[in-house]
DRENDO-1510 file (C-alpha; in Angstrom, 1 decimal, always signed):
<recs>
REC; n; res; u; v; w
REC; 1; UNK; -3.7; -9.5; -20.8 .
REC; 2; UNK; -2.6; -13.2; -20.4 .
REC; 3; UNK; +0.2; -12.5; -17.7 .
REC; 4; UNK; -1.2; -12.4; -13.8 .
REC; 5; UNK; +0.4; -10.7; -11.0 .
REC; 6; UNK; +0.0; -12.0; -7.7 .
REC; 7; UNK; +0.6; -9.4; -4.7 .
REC; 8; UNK; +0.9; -11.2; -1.5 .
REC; 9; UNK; -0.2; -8.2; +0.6 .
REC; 10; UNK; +0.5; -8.3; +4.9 .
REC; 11; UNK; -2.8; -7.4; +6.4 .
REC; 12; UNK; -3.3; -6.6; +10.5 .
REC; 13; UNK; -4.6; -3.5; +12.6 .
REC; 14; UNK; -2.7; -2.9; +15.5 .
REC; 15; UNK; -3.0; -5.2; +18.4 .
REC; 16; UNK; -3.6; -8.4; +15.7 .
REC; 17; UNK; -1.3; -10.6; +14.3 .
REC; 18; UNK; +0.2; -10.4; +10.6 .
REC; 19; UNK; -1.3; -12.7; +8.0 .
REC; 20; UNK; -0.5; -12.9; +4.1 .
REC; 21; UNK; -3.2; -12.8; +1.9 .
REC; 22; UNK; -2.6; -13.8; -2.0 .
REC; 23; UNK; -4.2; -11.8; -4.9 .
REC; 24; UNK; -4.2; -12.3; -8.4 .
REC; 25; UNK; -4.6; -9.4; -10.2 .
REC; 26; UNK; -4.9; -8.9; -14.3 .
REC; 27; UNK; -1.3; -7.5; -15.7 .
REC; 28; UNK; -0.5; -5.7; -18.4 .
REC; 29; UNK; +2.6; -4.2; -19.3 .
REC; 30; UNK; +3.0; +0.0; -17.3 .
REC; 31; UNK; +0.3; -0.9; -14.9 .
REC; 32; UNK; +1.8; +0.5; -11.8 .
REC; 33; UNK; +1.3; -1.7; -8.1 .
REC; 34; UNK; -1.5; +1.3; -7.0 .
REC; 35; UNK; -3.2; +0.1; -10.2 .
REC; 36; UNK; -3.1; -3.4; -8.9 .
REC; 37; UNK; -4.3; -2.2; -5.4 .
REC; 38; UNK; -6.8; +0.0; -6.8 .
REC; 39; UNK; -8.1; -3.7; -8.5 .
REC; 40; UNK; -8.3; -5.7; -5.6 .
REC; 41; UNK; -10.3; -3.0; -3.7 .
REC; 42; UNK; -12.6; -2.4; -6.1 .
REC; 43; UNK; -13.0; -6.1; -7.4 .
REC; 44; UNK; -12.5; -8.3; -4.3 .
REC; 45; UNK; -11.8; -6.8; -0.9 .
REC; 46; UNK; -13.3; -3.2; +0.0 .
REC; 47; UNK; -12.0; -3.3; +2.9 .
REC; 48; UNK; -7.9; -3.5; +2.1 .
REC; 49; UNK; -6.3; -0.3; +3.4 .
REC; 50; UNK; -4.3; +1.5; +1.7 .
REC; 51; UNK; -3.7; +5.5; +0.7 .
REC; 52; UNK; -3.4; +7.4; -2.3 .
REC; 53; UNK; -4.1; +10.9; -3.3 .
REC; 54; UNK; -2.9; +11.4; -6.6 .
REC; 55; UNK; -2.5; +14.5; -8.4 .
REC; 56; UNK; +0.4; +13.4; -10.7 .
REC; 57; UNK; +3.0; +11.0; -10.1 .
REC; 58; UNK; +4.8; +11.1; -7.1 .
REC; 59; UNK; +2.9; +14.6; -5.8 .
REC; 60; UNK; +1.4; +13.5; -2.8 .
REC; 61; UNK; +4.1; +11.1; -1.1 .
REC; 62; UNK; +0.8; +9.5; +0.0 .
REC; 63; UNK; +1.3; +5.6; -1.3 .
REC; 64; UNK; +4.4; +5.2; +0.6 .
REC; 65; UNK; +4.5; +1.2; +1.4 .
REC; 66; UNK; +7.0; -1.8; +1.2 .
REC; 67; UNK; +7.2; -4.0; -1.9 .
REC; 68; UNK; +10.0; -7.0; -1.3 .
REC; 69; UNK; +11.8; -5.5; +1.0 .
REC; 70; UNK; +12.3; -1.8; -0.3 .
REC; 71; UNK; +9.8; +1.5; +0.1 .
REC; 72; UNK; +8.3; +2.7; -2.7 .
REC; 73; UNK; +5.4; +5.2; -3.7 .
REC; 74; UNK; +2.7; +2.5; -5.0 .
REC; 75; UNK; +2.0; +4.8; -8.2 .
REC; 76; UNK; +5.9; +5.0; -9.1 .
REC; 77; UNK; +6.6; +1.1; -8.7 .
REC; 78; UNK; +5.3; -1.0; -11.8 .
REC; 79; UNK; +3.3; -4.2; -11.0 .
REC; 80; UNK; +5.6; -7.1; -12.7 .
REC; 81; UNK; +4.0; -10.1; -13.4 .
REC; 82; UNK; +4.8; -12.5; -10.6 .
REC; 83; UNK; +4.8; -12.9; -6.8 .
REC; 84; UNK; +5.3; -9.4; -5.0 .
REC; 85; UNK; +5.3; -9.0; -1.6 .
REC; 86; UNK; +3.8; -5.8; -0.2 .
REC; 87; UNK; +3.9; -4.5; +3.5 .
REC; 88; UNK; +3.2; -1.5; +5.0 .
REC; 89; UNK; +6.2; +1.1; +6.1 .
REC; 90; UNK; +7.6; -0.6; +9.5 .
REC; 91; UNK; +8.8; +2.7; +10.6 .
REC; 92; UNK; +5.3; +4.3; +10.8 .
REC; 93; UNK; +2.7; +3.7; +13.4 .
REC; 94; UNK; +0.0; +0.9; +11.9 .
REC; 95; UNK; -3.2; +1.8; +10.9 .
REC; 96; UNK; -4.3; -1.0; +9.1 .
REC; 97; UNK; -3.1; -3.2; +6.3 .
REC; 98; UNK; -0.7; -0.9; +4.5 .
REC; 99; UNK; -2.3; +2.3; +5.9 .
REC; 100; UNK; +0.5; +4.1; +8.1 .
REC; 101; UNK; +0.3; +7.5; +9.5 .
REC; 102; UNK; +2.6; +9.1; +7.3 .
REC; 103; UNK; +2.6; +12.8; +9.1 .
REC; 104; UNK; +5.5; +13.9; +11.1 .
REC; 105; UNK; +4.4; +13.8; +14.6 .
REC; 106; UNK; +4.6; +17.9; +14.9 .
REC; 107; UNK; +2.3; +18.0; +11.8 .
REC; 108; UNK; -0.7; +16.2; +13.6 .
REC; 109; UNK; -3.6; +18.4; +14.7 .
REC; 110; UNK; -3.9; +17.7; +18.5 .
REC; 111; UNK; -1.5; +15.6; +19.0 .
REC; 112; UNK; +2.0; +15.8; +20.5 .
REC; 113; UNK; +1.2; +19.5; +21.3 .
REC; 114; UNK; +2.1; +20.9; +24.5 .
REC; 115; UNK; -0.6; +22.7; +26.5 .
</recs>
């Protein structure tokens, strides 16, 4: 492990503005970026949002986020070791950080259900 990545990661709930916030994060070769999450959240910030729910790769569609520009399931893309830029999906409503509600509108309980 002598190679660091750094994941500049856009944190804001809705109603704040976006800031960038810069973590280094241990890399070794195959790690993939939910690896690199999963290490900032347990090592430096509890409180980053973000989603998984793995049951093997690319089951659960639930790590859906932005890295440089493109979406990507967090388990599927591999951390690289240099600057990445990660951003929650801007087609989603915001949660927090890179936590987006993911579920079609029709698959919400309560919600957008006629009465």
């Amino acid at each position: 492990m002598s190679d660091l990545a750094i994941l500049r990661i856009r944190r804001a709930a809705p109603g704040e503005a976006p800031r960038y916030e810069d973590h280094v994060v241990p890399f070794e070769h195959g790690q993939s970026l939910l690896d690199g999450l999963r290490h900032i959240r347990a090592q430096a910030d509890s409180g980053l949002a973000f989603r998984y729910s793995c049951i093997n790769a690319n089951a659960c569609k639930q790590c859906m986020m932005k890295v440089d520009g493109k979406s990507v399931y967090a388990c599927m893309a591999r951390l690289e070791a240099r600057v990445m830029v990660v951003e929650p999906l801007p087609n989603k409503e915001l949660i927090r950080d890179l936590l987006t509600d993911v579920a079609p509108s029709d698959e919400r309980l309560g919600v957008d259900e006629p009465r």
